[in-house]
C-alpha positions as CSV (number, residue, x, y, z in Angstrom):
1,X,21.5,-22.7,-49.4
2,X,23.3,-25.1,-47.0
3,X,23.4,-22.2,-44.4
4,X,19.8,-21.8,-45.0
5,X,19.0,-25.1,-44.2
6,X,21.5,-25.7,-41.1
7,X,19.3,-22.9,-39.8
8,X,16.3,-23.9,-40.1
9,X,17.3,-27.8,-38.8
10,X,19.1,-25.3,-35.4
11,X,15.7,-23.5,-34.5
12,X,13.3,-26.4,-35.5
13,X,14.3,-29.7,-34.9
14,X,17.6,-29.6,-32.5
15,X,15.2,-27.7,-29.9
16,X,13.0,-30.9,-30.2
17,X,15.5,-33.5,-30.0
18,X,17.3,-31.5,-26.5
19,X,13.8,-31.3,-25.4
20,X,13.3,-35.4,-25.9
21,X,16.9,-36.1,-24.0
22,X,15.5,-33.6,-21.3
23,X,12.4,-35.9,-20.3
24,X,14.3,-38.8,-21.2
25,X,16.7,-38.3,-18.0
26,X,13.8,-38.2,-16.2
27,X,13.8,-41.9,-16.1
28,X,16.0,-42.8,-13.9
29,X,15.7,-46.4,-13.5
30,X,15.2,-48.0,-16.3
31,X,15.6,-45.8,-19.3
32,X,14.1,-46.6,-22.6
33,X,15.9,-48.2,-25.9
34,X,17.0,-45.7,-27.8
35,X,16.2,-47.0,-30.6
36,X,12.4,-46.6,-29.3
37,X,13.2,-43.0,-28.3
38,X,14.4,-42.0,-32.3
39,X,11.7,-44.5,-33.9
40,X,8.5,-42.3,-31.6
41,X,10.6,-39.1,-32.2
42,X,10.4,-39.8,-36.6
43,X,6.7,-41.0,-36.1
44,X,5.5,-37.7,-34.1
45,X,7.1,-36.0,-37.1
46,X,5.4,-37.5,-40.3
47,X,2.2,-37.2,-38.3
48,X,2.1,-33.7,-39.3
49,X,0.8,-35.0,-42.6
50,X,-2.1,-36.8,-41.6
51,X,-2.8,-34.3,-39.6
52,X,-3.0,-31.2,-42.1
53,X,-4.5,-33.0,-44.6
54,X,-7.9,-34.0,-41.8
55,X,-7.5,-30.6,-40.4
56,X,-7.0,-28.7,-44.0
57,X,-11.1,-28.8,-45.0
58,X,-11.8,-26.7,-41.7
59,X,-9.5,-24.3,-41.4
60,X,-12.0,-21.4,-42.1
61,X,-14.1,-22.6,-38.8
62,X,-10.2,-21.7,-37.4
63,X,-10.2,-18.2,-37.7
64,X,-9.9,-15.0,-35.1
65,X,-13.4,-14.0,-37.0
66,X,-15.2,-17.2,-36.3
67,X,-17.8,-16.9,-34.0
68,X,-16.5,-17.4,-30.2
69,X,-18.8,-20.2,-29.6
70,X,-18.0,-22.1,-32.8
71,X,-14.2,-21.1,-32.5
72,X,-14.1,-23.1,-28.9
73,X,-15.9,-26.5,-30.5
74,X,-13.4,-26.0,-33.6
75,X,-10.6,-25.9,-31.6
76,X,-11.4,-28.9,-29.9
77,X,-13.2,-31.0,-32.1
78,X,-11.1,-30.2,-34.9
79,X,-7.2,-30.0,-33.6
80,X,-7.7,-31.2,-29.9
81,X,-9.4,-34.8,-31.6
82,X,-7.1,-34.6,-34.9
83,X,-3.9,-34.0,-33.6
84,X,-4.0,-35.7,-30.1
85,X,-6.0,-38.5,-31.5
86,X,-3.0,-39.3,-33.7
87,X,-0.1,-38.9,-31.5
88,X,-2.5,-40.9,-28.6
89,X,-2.7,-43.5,-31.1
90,X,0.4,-43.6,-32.4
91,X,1.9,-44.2,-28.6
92,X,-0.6,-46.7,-27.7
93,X,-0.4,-49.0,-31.3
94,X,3.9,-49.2,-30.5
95,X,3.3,-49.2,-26.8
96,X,0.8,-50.4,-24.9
97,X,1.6,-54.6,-25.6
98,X,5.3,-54.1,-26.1
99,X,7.4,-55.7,-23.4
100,X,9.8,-52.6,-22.8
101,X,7.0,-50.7,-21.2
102,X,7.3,-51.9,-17.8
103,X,7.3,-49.1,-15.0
104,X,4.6,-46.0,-15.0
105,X,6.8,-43.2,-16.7
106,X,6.9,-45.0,-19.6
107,X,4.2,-43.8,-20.7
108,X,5.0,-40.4,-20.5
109,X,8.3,-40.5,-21.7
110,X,6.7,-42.2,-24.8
111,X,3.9,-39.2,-25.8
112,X,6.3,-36.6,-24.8
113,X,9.0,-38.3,-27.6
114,X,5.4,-38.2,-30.0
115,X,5.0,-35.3,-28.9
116,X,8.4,-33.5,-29.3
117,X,8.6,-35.1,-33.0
118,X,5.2,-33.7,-33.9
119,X,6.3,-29.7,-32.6
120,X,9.2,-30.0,-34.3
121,X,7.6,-30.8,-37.6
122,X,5.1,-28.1,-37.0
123,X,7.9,-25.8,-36.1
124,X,9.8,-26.4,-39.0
125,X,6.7,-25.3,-41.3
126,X,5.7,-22.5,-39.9
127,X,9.4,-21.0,-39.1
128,X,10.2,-21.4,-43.3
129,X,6.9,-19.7,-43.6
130,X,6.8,-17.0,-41.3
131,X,10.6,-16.6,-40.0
132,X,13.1,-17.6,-37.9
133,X,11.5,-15.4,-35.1
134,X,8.2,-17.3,-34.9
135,X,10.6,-20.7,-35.4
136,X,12.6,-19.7,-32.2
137,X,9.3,-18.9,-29.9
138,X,7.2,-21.7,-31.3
139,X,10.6,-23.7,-30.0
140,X,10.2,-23.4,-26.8
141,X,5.9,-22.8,-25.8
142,X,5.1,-25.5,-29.0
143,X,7.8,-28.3,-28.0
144,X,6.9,-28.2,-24.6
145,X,2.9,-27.5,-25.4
146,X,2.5,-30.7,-27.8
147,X,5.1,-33.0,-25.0
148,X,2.2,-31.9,-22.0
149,X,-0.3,-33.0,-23.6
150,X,0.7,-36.4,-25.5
151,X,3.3,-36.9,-21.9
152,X,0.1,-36.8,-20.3
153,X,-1.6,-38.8,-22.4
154,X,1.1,-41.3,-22.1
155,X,0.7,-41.2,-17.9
156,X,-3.3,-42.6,-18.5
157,X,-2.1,-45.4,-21.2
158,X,0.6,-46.5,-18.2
159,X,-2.1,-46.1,-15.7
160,X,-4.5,-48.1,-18.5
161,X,-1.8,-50.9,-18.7
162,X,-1.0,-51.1,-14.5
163,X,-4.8,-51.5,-13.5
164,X,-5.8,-53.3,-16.7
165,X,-7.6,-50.8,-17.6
166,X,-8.6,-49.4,-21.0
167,X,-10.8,-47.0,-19.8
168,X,-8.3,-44.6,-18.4
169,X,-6.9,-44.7,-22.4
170,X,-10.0,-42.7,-23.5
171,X,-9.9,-40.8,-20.2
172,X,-6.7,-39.3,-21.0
173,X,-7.1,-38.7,-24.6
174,X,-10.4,-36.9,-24.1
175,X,-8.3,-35.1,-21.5
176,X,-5.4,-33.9,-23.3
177,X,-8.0,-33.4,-26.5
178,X,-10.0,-30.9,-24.3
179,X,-6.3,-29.0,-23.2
180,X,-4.6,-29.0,-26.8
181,X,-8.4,-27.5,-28.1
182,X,-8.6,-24.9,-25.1
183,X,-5.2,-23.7,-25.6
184,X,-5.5,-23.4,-29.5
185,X,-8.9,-21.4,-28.7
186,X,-7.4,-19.3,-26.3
187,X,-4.2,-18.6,-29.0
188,X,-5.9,-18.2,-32.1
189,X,-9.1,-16.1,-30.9
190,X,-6.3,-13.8,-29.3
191,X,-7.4,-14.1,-25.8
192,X,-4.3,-14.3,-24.7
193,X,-0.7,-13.0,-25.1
194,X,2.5,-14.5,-25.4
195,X,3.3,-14.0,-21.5
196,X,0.0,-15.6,-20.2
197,X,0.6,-18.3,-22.7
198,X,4.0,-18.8,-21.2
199,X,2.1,-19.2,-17.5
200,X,-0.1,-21.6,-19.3
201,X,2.3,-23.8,-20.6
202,X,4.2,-22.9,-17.2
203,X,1.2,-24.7,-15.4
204,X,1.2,-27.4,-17.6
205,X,4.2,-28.4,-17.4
206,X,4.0,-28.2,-13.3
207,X,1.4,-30.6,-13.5
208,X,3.3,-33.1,-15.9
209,X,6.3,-33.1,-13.9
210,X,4.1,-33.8,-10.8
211,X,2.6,-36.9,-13.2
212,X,6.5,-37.5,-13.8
213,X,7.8,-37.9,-9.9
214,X,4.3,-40.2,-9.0
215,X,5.4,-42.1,-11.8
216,X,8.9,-42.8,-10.8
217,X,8.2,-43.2,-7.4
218,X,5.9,-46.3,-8.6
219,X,8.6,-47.7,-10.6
220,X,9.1,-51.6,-9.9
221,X,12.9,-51.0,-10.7
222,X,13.7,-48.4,-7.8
């Protein structure tokens, strides 16, 4: 039983918490509390709760056999909103007035840690239900799915909080809440497979590191 457990704590949640030290060397010049870094990380993995139980009513609209059209307005209505309307909210309620969040990438490094935390939740349900070879892909495309889209998220709230902003809060989550939902459509109506899934999380993550070095380069700490 211990073995049992060890393994599944290996392929679910170490991947997420390598992942979160990954993007958290990308700040270079003025790196978050870590105390921040483990509190955002535990948050983005209880959200899972919330989020099954507001998703749990629709999951027959979530289906290969729903109908294409209504299958593409699920996706995004139902886990694009649900999920990256928690995680956005999550990062802006701890974020957005605290006094740590002073340079652009902040942002990011934030909803990717909310981000990270919630995959690895979700990993670690699906790999005790479906095995430790879904758990070891869903390691790798999930973790670094859910830290593009909440990362990028967090890049609008910074942008939000630099200009004075608010706007650019909804902007980004009605952004990332359209990319989570397209992505979950394209996945679960099987029109793609696992390579062109890997070029899409490929090109997400291209454009969140390009979010990542404008970022830094603004930093008032360079």
């Amino acid at each position: 039983m211990e073995i049992y457990f060890f393994k599944l704590f290996i392929i679910s949640i170490l991947p997420g918490i390598l992942w979160v030290w990954y993007y958290y060397k990308k700040d270079k010049y003025d790196p978050e509390p870590a105390r921040l870094i483990l509190r955002d990380f535990f948050l983005g993995i209880i959200l899972v709760i919330p989020a099954g139980l507001l998703e749990a009513p629709f999951a027959s609209f979530l289906t290969p056999q729903t109908p294409v059209l209504l299958l593409f307005l699920a996706s995004i209505l139902i886990i694009g909103v649900i999920e990256e309307g928690l995680k956005s909210y999550i990062v802006y309620k701890y974020h957005y007035e605290h006094p740590e969040f002073d340079e652009p990438i902040d942002g990011i490094i934030y909803g990717v840690t909310v981000g990270l935390g919630f995959a690895a939740s979700e990993n670690l349900f699906y790999t005790v239900l479906y095995g430790y070879q879904v758990g070891l892909v869903r390691a790798v495309l999930t973790s670094l799915a859910h830290a593009s889209f909440t990362g990028i998220f967090g890049f609008y709230l910074a942008r939000a909080h630099h200009e004075k902003n608010k706007s650019f809060i909804w902007s980004g989550f009605l952004l990332v809440a359209f990319f989570h939902g397209l992505y979950d459509f394209l996945v679960i109506g099987g029109f793609i497979n696992i390579f062109l899934a890997i070029v899409v999380i490929g090109l997400l993550q291209i454009y969140l590191a390009s979010l990542i070095k404008t970022s830094s380069n603004r930093s008032p700490f360079k």
